[in-house]
Steps between C-alpha positions, in 0.01 A plus 500: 500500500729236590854505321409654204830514381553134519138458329646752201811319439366107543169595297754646220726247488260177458366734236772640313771183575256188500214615324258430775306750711489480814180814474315625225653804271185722660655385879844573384429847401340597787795362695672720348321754547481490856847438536559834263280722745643355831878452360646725769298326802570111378778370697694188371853399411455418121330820489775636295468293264165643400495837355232749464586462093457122557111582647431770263543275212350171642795290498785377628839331327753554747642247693305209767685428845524169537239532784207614256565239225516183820154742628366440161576148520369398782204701488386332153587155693268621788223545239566134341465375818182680618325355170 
């Protein structure tokens, strides 16, 4: 899986900060999931802001680099345009 990491933290925070999901709650869960049993081989630098208590519960309410929330952006800008 590409970036899963990034995928974990922009899927959470159009969810949790603009109530509007970028993947379904099944997808999300499984994200997490994944991420939980291959923690120690994903490689990223906002990995820290994830924590194994974050996956184990689903969520995520810490705080989005600037990078994710201008990802989020222009990846829901990207799918305005390709309709």
């Amino acid at each position: 899986m590409k970036n899963p990491i990034a995928k974990y933290l922009m899927c959470a925070y159009a969810y949790y900060k603009q109530d509007d999901p970028l993947i379904s709650d099944a997808e999300f869960d499984e994200l997490a999931k994944w991420l939980l049993e291959n923690y120690n081989q994903v490689d990223h630098p906002h990995k820290h802001l994830v924590t194994k208590s974050d996956l184990e519960a689903g969520t995520y309410l810490g705080e989005y680099p600037n990078m994710v929330i201008g990802a989020v952006k222009n990846y829901k800008k990207m799918q305005l345009n390709a309709n």
